[in-house]
VOBA-1610 file (N, C-alpha, C; in pm, whole numbers, padded with zeros to 5 digits, always signed):
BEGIN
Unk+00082-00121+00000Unk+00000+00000+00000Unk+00086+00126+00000Unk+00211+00094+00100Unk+00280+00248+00118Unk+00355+00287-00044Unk+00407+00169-00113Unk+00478+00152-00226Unk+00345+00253-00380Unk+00215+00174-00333Unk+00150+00285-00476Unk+00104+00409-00417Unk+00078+00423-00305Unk+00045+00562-00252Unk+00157+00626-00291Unk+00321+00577-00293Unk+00439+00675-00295Unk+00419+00696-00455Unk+00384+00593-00499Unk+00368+00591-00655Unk+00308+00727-00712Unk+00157+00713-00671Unk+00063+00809-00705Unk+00105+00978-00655Unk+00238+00948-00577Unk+00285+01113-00526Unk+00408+01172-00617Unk+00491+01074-00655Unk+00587+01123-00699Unk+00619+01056-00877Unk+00505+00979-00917Unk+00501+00971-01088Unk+00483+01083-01120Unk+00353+01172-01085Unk+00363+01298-01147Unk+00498+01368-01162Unk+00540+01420-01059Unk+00664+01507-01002Unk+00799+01433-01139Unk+00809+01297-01143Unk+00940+01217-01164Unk+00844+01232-01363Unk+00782+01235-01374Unk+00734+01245-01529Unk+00753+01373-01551Unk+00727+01483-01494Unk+00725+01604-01568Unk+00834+01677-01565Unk+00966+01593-01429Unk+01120+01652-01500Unk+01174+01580-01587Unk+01116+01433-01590Unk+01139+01330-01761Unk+01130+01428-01851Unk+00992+01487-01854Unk+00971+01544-01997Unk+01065+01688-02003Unk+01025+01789-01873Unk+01144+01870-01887Unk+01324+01883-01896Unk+01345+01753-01902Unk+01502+01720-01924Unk+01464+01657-02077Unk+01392+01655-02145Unk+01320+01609-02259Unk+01366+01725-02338Unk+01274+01844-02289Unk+01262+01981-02367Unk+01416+02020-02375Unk+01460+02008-02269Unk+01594+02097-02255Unk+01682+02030-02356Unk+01701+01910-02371Unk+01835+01795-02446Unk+01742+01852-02590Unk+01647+01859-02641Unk+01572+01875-02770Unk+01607+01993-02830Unk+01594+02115-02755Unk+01616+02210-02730Unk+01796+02189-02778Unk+01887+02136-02748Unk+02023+02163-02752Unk+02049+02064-02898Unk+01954+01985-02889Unk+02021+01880-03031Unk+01983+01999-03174Unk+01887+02093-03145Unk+01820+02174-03237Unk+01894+02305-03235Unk+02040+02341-03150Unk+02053+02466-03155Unk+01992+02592-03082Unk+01904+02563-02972Unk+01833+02661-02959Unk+01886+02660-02799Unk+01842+02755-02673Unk+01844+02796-02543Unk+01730+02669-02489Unk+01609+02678-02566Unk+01502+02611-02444Unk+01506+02658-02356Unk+01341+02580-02299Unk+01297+02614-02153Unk+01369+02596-02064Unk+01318+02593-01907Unk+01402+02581-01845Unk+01347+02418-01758Unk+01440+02358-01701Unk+01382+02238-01666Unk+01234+02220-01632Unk+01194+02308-01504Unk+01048+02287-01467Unk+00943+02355-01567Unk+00951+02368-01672Unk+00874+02472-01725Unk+00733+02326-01738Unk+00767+02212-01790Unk+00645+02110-01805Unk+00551+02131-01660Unk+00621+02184-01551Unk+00547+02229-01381Unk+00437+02347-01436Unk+00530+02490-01510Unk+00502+02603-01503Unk+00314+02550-01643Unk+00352+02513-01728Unk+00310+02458-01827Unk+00124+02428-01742Unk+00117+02297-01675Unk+00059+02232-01609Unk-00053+02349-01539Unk+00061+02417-01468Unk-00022+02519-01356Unk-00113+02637-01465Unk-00080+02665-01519Unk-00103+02784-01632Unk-00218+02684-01671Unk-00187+02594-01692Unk-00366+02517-01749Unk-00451+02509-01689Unk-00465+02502-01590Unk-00533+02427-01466Unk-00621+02641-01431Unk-00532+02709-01404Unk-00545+02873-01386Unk-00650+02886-01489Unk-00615+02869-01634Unk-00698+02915-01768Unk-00863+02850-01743Unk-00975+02920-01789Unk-01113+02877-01816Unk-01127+02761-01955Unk-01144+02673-01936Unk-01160+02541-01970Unk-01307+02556-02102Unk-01287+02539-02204Unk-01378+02524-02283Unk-01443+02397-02306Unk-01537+02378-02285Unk-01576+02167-02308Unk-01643+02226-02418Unk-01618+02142-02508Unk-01698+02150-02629Unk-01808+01999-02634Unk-01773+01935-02519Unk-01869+01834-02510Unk-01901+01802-02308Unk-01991+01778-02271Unk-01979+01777-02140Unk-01905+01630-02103Unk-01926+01524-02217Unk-01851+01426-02143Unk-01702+01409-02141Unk-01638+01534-02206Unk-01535+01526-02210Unk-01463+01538-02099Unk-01481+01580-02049Unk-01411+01577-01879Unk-01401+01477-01807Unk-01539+01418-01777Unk-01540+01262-01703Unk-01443+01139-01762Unk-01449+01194-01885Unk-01360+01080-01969Unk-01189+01092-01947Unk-01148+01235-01946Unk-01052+01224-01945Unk-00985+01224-01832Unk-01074+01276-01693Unk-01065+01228-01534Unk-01054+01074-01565Unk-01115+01034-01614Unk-01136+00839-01618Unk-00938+00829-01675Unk-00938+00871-01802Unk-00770+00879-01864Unk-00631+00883-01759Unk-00681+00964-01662Unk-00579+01032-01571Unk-00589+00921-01466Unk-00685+00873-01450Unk-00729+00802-01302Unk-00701+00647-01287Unk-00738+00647-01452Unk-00683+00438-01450Unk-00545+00429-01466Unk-00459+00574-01542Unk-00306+00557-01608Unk-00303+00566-01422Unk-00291+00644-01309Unk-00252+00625-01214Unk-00321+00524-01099Unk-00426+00425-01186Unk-00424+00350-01122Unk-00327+00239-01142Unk-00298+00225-01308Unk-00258+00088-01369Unk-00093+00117-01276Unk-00042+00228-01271Unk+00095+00250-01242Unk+00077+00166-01104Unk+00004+00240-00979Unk-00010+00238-00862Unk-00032+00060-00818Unk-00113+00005-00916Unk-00105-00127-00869Unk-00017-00217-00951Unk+00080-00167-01006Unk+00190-00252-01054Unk+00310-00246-00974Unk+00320-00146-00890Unk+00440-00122-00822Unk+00370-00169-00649Unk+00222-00171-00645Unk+00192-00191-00526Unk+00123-00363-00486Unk+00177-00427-00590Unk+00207-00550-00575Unk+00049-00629-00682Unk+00020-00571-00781Unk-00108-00619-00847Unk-00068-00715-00964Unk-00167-00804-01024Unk-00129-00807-01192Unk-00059-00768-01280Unk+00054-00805-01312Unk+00096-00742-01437Unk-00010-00719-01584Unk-00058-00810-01606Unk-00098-00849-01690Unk-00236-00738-01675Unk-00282-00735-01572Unk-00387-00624-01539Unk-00307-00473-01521Unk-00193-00445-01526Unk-00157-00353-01513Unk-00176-00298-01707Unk-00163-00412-01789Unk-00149-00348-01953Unk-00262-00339-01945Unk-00366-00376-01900Unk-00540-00403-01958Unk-00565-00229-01938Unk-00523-00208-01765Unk-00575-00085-01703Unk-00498+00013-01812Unk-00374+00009-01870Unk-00294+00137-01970Unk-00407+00143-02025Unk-00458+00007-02142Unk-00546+00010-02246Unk-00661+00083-02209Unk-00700+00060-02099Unk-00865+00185-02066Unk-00810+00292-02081Unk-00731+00302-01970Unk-00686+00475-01987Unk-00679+00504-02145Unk-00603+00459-02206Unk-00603+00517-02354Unk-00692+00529-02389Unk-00793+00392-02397Unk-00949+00413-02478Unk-01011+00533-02442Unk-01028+00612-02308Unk-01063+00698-02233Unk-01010+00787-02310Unk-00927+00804-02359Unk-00898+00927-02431Unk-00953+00942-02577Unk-00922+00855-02641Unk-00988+00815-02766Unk-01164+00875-02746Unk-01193+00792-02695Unk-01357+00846-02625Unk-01355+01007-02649Unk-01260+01075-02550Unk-01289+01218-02535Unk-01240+01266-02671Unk-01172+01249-02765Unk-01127+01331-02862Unk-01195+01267-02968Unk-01286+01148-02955Unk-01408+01143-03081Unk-01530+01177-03026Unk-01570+01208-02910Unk-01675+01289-02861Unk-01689+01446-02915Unk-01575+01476-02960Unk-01562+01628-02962Unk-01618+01692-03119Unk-01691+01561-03169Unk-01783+01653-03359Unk-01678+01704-03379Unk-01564+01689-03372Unk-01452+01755-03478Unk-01368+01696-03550Unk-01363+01743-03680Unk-01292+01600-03781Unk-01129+01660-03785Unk-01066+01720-03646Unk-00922+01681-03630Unk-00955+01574-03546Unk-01036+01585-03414Unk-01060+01550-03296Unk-01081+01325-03359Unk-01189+01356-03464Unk-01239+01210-03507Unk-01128+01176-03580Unk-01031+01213-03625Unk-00903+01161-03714Unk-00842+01123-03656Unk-00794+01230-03517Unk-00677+01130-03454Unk-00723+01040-03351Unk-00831+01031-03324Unk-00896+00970-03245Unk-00897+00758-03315Unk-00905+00803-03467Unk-00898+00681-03566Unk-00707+00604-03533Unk-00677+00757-03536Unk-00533+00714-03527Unk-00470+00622-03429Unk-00508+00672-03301Unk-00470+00635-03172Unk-00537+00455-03164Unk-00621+00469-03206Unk-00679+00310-03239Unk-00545+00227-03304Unk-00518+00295-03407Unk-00473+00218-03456Unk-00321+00217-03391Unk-00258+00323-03304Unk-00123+00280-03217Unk-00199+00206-03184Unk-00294+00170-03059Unk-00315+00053-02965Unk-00324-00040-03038Unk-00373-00105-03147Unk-00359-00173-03228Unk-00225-00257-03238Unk-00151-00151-03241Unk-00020-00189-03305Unk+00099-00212-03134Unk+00065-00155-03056Unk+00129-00123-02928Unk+00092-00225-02856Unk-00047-00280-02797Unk-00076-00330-02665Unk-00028-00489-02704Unk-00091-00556-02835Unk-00034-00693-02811Unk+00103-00728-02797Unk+00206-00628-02834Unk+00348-00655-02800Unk+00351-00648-02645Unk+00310-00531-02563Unk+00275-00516-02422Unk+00237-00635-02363Unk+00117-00703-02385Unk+00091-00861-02328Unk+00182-00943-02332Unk+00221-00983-02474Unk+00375-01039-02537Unk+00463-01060-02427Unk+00534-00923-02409Unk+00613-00901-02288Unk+00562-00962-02213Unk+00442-00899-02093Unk+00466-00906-01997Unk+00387-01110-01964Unk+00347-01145-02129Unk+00379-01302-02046Unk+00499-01363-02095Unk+00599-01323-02160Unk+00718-01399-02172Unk+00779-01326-02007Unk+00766-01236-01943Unk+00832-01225-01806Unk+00757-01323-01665Unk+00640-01303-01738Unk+00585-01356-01591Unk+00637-01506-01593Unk+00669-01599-01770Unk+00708-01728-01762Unk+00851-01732-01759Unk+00954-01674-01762Unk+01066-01661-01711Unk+01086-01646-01577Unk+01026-01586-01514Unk+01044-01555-01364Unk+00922-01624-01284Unk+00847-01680-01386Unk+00758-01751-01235Unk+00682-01701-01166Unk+00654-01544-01211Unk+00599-01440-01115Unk+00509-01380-01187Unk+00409-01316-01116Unk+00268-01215-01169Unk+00273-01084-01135Unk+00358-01040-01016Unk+00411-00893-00986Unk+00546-00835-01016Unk+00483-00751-00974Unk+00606-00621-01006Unk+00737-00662-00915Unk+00754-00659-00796Unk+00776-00717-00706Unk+00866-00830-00709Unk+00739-00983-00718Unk+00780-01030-00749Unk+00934-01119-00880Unk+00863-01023-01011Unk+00947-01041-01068Unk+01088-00942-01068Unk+01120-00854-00995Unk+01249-00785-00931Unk+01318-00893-00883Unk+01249-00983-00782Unk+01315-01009-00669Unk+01378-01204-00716Unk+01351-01175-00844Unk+01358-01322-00936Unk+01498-01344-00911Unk+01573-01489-00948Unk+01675-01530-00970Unk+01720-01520-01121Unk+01626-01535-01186Unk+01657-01534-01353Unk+01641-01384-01393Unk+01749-01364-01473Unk+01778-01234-01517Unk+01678-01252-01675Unk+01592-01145-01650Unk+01537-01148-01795Unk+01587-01123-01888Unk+01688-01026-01919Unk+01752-00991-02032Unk+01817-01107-02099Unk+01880-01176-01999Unk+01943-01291-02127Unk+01874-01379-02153Unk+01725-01383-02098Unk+01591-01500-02150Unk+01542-01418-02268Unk+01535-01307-02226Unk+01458-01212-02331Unk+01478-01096-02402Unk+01577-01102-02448Unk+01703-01046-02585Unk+01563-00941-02666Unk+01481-01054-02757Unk+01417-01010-02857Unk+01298-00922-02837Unk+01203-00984-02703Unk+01128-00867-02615Unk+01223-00772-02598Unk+01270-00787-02544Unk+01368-00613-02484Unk+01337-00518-02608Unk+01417-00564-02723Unk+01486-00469-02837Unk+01308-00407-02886Unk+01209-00526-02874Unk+01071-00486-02963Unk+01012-00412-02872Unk+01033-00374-02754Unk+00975-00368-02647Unk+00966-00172-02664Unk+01141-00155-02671Unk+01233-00024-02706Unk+01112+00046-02853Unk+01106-00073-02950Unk+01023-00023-03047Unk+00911+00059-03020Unk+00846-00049-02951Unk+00675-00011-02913Unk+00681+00121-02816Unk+00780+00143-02724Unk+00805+00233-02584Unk+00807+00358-02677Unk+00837+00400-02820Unk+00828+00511-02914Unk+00696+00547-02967Unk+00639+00451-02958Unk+00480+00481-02989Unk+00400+00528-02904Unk+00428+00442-02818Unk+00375+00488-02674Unk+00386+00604-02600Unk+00531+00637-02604Unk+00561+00824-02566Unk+00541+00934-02687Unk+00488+00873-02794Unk+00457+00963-02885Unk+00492+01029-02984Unk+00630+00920-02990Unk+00769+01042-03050Unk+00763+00998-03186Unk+00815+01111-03256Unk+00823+01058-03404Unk+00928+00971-03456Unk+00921+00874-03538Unk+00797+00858-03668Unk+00689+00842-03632Unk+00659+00827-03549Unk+00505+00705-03485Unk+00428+00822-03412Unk+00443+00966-03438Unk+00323+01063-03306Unk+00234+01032-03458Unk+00172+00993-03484Unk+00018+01017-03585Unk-00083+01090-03547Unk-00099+01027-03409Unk-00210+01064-03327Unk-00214+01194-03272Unk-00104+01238-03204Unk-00097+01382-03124Unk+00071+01364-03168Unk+00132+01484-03181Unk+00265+01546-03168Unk+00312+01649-03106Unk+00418+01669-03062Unk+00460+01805-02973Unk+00524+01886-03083Unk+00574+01858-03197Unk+00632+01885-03312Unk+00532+01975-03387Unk+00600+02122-03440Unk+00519+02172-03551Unk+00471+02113-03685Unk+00502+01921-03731Unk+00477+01909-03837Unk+00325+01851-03853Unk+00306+01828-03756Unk+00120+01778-03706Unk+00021+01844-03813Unk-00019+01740-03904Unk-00097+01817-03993Unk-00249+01825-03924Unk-00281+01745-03811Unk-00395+01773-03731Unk-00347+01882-03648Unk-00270+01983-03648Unk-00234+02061-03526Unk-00190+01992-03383Unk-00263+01946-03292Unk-00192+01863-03171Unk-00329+01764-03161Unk-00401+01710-03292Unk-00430+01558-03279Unk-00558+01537-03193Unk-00543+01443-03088Unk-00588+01412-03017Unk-00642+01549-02894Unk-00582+01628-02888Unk-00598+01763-02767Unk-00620+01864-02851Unk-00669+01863-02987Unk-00712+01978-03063Unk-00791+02050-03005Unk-00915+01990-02962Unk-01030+02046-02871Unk-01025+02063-02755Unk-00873+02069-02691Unk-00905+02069-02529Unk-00849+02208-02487Unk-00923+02242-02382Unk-00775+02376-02342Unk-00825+02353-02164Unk-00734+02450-02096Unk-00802+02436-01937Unk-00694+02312-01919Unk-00810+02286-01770Unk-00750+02207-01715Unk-00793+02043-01782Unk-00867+02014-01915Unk-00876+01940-01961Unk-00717+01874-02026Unk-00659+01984-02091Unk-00543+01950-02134Unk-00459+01919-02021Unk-00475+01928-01870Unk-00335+01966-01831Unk-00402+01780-01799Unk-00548+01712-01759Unk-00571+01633-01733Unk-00454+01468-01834Unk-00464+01529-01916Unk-00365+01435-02027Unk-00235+01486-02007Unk-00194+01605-01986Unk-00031+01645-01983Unk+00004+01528-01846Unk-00051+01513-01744Unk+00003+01482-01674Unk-00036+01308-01672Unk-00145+01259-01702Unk-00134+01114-01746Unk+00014+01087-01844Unk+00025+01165-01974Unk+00132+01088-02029Unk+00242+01130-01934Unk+00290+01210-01856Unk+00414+01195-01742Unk+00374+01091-01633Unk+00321+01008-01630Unk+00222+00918-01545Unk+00280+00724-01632Unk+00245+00780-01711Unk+00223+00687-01833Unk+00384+00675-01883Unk+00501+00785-01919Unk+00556+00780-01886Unk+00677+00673-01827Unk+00651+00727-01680Unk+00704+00650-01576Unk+00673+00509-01574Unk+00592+00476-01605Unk+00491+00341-01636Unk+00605+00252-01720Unk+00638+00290-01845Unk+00699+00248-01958Unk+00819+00245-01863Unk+00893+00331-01842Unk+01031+00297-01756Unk+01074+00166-01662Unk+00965+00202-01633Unk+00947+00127-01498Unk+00936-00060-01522Unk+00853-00055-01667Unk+00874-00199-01723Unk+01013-00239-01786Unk+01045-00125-01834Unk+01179-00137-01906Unk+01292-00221-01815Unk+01310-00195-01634Unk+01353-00260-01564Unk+01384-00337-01521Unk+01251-00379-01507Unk+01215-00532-01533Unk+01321-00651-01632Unk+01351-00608-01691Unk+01469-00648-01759Unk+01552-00709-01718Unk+01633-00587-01616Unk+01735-00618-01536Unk+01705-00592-01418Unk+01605-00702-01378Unk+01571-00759-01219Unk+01708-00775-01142Unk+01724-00702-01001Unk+01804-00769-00911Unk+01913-00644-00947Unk+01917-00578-01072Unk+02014-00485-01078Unk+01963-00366-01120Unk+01948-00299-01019Unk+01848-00182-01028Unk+01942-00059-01074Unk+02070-00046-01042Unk+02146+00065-01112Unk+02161+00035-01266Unk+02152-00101-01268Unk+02197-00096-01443Unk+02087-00102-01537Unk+01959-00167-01434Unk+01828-00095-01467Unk+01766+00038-01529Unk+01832+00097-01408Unk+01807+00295-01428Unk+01892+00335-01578Unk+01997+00294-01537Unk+02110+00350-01614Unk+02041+00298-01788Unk+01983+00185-01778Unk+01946+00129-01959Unk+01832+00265-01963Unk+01742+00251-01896Unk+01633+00304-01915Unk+01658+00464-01910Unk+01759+00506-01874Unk+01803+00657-01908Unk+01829+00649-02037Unk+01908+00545-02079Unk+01999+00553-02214Unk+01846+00513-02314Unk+01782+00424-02293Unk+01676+00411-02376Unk+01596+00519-02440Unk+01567+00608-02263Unk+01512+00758-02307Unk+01580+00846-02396Unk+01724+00858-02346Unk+01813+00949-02460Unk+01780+00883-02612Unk+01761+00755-02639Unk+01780+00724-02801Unk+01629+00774-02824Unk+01531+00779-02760Unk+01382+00751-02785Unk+01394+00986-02813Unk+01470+01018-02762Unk+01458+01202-02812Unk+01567+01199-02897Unk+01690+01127-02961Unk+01745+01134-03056Unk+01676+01027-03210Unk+01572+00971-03183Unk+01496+00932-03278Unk+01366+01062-03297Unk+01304+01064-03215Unk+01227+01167-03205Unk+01254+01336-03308Unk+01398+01335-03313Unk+01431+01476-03384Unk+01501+01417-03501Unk+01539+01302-03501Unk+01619+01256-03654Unk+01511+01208-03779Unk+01389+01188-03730Unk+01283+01087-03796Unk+01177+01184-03853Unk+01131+01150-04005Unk+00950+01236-04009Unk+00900+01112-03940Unk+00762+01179-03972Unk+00636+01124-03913Unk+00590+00983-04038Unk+00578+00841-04013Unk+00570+00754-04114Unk+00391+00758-04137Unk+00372+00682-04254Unk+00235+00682-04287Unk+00132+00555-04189Unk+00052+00562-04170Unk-00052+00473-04072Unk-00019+00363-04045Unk-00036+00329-04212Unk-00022+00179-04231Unk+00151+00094-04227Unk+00245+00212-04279Unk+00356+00159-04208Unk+00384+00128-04092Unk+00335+00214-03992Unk+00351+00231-03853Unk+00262+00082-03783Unk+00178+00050-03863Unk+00093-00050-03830Unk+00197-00197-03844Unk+00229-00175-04010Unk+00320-00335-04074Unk+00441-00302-03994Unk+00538-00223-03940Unk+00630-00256-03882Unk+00639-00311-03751Unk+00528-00257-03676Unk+00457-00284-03564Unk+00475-00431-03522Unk+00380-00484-03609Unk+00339-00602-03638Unk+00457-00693-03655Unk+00558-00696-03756Unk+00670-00738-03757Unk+00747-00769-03663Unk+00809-00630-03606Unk+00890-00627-03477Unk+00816-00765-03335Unk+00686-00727-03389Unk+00626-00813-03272Unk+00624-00963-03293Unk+00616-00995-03381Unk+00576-01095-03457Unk+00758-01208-03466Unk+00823-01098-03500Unk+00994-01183-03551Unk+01034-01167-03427Unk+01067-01068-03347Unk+01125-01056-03212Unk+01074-01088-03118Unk+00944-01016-03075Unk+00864-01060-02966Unk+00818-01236-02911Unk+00737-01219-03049Unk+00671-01344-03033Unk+00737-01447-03063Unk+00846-01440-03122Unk+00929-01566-03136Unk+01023-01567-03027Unk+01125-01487-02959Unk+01147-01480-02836Unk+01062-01566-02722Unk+00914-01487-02738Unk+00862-01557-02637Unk+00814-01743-02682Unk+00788-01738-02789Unk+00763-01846-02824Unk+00892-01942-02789Unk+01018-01908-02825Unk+01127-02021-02784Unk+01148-02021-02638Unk+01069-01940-02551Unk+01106-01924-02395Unk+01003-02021-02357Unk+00872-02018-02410Unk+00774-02147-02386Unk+00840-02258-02401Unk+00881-02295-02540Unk+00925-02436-02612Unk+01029-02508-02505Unk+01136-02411-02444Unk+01194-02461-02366Unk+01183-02502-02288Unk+01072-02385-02203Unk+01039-02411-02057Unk+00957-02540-02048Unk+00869-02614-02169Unk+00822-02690-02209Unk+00879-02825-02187
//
């Protein structure tokens, strides 16, 4: 209990200097000064201050629902729950958003709303993938649990890892793969999915994906159970390649983003996990 309560206090806080050490390194690969670290703080508060336009009334409940399952799915993965229920709970939260940005009668709002379907599409069955080639390597159903394993996942699970890194780009949004929403001026929907939001509606999603986030890290670890510095240390370095792809890459077309998806999951993932069965077999 004390472990997701700490969760639910300091994902926010630990996501939004992610993203502001985000801005700043982006900011320097591009030549420019950038913000200043906390500005994703300053950002947040300024939303929350501003009068909130709903262009639909259920848009709010929905995206309270967005904010509330991403910090639930976090809170009971680290506080000893389901793994496997920890991907289901991401998947609501997302749908929850989807919901609010095709609720909104607006054909940016219904486009990327199509879009985001189709990341989850392409994102969550690698997510399951994973997290049952870990739970059958380690024997375990928690978070927890599988830390505290004898078997090091990384050298069971080589090909998850690398597809894993794939999917973790879709998931934070970064290009080639933002379709759906982008932080980038090349967004031919403008910002996608949050076209229609302003207020504290937007800041409701700013702070799920720093939520969501931490989430992704936090599996990344998992990896390297039992070695939690070399843990941190991948999953820093993961983040650095995931903002040096992010500024080297355009934006790919749907259906690529879909067939590579699929691939990665399919040659790496699932065959990975498939020879981790056969054996364990």
């Amino acid at each position: 209990m004390m472990t997701a309560l700490l969760f639910l206090i300091l994902a926010p806080v630990g996501g939004g200097l992610l993203l502001g050490v985000d801005r700043v390194i982006t900011a320097r690969m591009q030549g420019r000064v950038g913000p200043p670290l906390l500005q994703p703080f300053y950002d947040v508060a300024k939303l929350l201050n501003k009068t909130a336009r709903t262009v639909n009334p259920l848009q709010e409940p929905l995206l309270i629902g967005h904010l509330g399952f991403m910090l639930v799915a976090g809170a009971m993965m680290v506080g000893g729950g389901d793994l496997l229920l920890t991907a289901f709970l991401v998947a609501l939260a997302a749908l929850f958003l989807v919901l609010a940005a095709g609720c909104a009668d607006s054909p940016f709002g219904a486009t990327a709303a199509e879009r985001e379907l189709i990341v989850m599409l392409a994102s969550e069955p690698l997510l399951i993938l994973l997290l049952a080639g870990v739970c059958k390597v380690s024997g375990q159903t928690t978070y927890a649990g599988v830390m505290a394993s004898p078997h090091i996942l990384i050298l069971a699970l080589p090909g998850v890892f690398l597809a894993f890194v794939f999917i973790v780009t879709m998931k934070l949004r970064k290009s080639p793969f933002d379709v759906s929403v982008s932080h980038h001026a090349h967004q031919e929907l403008v910002k996608g999915l949050t076209t229609d939001l302003s207020g504290r509606l937007l800041a409701y999603v700013e702070v799920a994906h720093w939520v969501e986030s931490m989430v992704l890290l936090a599996l990344l670890m998992l990896f390297f159970n039992g070695h939690v510095v070399i843990g941190l240390a991948v999953a820093a370095g993961v983040y650095l390649l995931e903002i040096l792809v992010d500024n080297a890459t355009a934006r790919v077309r749907w259906a690529w983003l879909l067939g590579s998806s699929w691939a990665v999951t399919l040659l790496l993932g699932g065959g990975n996990v498939l020879a981790v069965f056969l054996v364990g077999g």
